[in-house]
N, C-alpha and C positions, 0 to 999 in steps of 0.2 A: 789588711786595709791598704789600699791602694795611699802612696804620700806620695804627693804635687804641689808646685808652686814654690816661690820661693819668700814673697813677703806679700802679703801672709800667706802661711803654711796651711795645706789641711789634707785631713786624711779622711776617705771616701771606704768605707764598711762594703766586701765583696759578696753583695748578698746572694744569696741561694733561695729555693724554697721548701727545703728542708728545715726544720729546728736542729740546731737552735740560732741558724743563717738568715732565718727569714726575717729581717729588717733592712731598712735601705737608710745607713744614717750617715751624715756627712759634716765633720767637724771643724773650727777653724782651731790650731794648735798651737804652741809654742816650744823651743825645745831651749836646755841653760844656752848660754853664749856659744861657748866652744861645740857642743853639738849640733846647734842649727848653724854655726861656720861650716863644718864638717861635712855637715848634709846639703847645703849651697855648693860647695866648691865642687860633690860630687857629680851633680849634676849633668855637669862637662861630659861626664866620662862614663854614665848608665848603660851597661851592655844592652840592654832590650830597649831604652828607653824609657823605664819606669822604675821607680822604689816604692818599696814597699813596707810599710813596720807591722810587728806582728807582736800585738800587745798579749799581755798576763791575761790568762784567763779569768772571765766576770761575765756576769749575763748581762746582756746588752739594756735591758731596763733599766741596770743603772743609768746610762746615757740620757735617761726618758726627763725633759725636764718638766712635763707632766705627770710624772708618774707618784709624787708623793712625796716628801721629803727632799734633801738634798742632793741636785745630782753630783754626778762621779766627775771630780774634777782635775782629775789627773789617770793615766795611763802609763806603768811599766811597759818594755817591751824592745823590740830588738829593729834597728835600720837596715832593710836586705836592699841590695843594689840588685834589680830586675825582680820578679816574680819570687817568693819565698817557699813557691812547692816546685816551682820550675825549673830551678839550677839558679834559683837567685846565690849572692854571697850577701855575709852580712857583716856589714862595713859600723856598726854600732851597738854593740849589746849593751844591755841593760843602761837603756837611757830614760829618762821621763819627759813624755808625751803633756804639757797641759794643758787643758781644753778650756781655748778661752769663750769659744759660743759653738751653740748648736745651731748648724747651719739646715739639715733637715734630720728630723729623727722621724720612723714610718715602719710599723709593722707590719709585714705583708699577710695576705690572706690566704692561705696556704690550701683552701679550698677553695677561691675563686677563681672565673675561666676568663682567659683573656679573649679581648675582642680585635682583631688585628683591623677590622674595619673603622676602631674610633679616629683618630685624629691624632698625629702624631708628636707628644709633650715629650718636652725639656726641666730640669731644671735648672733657673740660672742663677749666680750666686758669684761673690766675690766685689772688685772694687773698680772703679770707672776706668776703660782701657785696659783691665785683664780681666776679665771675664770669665767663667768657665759655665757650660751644661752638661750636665748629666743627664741623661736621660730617665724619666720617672717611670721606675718598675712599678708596676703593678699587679699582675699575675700572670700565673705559666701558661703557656711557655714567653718569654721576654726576652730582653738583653740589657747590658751591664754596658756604658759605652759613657766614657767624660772627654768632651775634647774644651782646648782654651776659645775664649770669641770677645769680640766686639759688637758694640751699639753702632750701627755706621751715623754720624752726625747730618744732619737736617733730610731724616727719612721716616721720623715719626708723626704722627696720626691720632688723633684721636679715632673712636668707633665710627663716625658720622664720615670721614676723610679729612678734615681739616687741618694743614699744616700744625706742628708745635713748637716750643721751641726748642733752640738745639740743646737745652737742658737734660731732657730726655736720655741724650744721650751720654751724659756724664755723670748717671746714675753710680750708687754703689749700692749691692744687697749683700746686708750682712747676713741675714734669712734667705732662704730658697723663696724664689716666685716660680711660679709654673709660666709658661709660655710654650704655645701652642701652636703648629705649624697646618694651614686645613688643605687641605689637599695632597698631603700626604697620609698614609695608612702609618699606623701605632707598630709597622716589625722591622726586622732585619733591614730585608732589602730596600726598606725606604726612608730608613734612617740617615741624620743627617751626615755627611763626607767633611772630610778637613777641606778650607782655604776652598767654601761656597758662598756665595752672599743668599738669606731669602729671607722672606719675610713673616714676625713672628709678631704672635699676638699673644701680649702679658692681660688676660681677661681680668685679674684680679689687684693689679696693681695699680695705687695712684701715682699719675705722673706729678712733676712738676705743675705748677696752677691748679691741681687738684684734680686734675681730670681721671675718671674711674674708668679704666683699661684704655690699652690703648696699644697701639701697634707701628712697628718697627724693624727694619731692616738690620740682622744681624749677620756678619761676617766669622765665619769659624776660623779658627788657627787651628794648628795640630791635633791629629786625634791621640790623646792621653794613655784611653783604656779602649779596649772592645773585647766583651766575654759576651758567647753566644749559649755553646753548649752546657755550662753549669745551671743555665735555668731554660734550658727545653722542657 
């Protein structure tokens, strides 16, 4: 699992579409005191620029907080400083992981074909002023890509154009919204770049004053993750 951020924490599930990979779930965590000190202060100092914890084995259903009973509310497992198949180090063992919300949980379709003509989705997710999107896998071949972003303030819309307020832009989601970029294609090469501004449209989200979708100028900060060949 890809781990980001620093308050709040969350850890982003590196899906494939292979079983038993094939889910795209993305958690917000907590670690005791002294571990998430630990993993803050590392930050500084991430060889590749990512960490990674690589939890106890469990099929990812438990995560499912639809799935029936009580979800999994805690995670064993280990803090790798960089990549944990790539020459990461692991700067944490056996620490626990608890999952205070599911931010997006998603089974992929491991027989469906992707359309690189649809329209290129995000998910956005986090707290007003850190922002992050992941991009929403859908089927092979895809990509794996979370960079951090911003709401840029008095640049939202409702559907019709009519200015909103700058509320909008001081949203926090604690659940994944989709937001959709259109005139860009759903692959690689049109994916979004770190430190762009453009304009996205949350179809499914109410704004502030109730208004049903609406659209918004978002600014990316650094790109997090980008895996391409794990789910050609």
């Amino acid at each position: 699992m890809l781990l980001f951020g620093a308050d709040p924490i969350y850890v982003s599930h590196l899906p494939m579409f292979d079983a038993p990979h094939n889910f795209q779930v993305i958690l917000e965590i907590t670690f005791d005191a002294a571990v998430a000190a630990a993993y803050r202060a590392d930050l500084h100092v991430a060889g590749d620029g990512i960490h990674t914890f690589v939890p106890e084995t469990f099929s990812m259903h438990e995560l499912d907080p639809d799935h029936g009973g009580t979800p999994r509310s805690s995670m064993k497992g280990a803090i790798v400083r960089g990549h944990f198949e790539r020459g990461g180090e692991t700067i944490a063992p056996d620490v626990t992981a608890h999952i205070e919300r599911t931010v997006q949980f998603q089974e992929l379709d491991r027989s469906a074909a992707h359309d690189p003509s649809g329209a290129l989705e995000y998910l956005c997710f986090g707290r007003a002023g850190q922002l992050y999107l992941a991009h929403h896998v859908t089927a092979r071949p895809d990509f794996d890509q979370v960079l951090a972003a911003r709401l840029v303030p008095g640049t939202g819309t409702d559907q019709a154009g009519r200015p909103l307020p700058d509320e909008v832009a001081e949203q926090d989601f604690e659940t994944a919204a989709p937001v959709s970029f259109d005139g860009r294609n759903d692959a690689p090469a049109t994916r979004l770049t770190a430190h762009e501004v453009t304009n996205g449209k949350f179809f499914t989200t109410i704004a502030p004053g109730g208004f049903h979708g609406y659209l918004v100028n978002l600014e990316t900060g650094p790109e997090l993750y980008l895996e391409v060949d794990e789910l050609a």
